[in-house]
C-alpha positions in Angstrom: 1.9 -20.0 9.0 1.8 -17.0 11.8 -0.7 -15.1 12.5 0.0 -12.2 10.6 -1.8 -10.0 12.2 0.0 -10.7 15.9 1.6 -7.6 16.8 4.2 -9.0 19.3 5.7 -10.6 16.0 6.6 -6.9 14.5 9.9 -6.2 14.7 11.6 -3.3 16.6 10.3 0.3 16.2 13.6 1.3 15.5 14.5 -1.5 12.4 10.9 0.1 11.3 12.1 3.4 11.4 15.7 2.5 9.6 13.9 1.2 6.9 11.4 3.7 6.5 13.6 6.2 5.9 15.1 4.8 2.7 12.5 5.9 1.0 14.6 9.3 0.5 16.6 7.4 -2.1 13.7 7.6 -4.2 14.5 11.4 -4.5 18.1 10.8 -5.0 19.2 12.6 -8.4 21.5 9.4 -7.9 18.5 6.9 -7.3 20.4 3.5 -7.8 17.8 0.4 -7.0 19.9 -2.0 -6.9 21.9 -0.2 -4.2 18.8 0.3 -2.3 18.0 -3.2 -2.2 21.2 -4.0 -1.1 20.4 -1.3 1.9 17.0 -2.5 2.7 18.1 -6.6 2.6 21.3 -5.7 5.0 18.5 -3.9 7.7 16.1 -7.4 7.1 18.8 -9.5 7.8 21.0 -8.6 10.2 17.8 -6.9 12.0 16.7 -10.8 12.2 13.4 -9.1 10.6 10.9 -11.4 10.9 12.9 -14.2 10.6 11.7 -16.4 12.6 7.6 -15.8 11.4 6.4 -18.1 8.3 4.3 -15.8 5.9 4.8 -17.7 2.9 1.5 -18.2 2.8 0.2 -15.1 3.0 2.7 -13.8 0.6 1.4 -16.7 -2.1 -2.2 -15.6 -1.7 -2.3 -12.0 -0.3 1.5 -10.2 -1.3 0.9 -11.0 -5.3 -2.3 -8.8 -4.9 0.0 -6.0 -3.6 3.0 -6.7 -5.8 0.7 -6.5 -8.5 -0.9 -3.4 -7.2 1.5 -1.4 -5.7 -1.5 1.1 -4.9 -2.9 -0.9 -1.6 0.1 -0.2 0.3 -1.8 3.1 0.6 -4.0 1.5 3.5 -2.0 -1.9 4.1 -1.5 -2.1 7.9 1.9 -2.4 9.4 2.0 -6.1 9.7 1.4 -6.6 5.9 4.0 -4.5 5.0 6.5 -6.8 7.4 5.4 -9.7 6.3 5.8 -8.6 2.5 9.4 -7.2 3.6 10.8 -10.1 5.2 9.2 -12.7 2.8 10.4 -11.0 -0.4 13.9 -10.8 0.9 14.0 -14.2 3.0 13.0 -16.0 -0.4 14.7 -14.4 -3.0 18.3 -13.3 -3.8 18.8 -9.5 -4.6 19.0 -10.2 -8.7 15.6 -12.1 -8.7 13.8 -8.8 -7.0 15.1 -6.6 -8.9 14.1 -8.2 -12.1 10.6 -9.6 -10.6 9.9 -6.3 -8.1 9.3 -2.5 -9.7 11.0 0.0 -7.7 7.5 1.4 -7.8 6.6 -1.5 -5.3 9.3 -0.4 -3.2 8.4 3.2 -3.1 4.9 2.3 -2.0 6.1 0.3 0.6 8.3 2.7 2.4 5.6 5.3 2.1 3.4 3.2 4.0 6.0 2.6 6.2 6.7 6.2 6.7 3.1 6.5 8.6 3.8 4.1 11.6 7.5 6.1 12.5 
């Protein structure tokens, strides 16, 4: 396991930013999640997002607190919402996200994300 809360293991300000701003699609008259996961897994992977950092077990102990309450993204620093980024998408195909992950979880996420452009 990293340590999670390394900041030379972020990624790159802009890969932040790109993904940060998909939370407009939340207020899309066309909102389509699946199409949105799609957009946020094509910035994780071919922005190498994380890829190389193990935070499996952070997600296993730490991530199901805030994927069962969306609501501490509120205050979740940056490197917790990276590490739940790149683990959701690095260990689960698109279908099994969006049948296991609310968009709510999503929308809390990039909101968070929003306050470290």
């Amino acid at each position: 396991m990293s340590n999670i809360h390394q900041l030379n293991n972020l990624p790159k300000q802009a890969t932040i930013n790109l993904i940060a701003s998909y939370k407009g699609d939340f207020e899309s008259d066309y909102f389509d999640y699946h199409q949105l996961l799609e957009k946020l897994q094509s910035v994780i992977l071919r922005g190498h997002f994380m890829d190389q950092e193990d935070n499996a077990a952070w997600m296993s102990h730490r991530g199901c607190d805030y994927l069962s309450n969306p609501k501490l993204f509120a205050h979740a620093p940056l490197t917790y919402l990276c590490a739940f980024l790149s683990e959701t998408f690095k260990k689960n195909s698109l279908n099994d996200i969006e049948k296991t992950v609310a968009p709510a979880v999503f929308n809390a996420v990039l909101t968070r994300l929003n306050d470290f452009k």
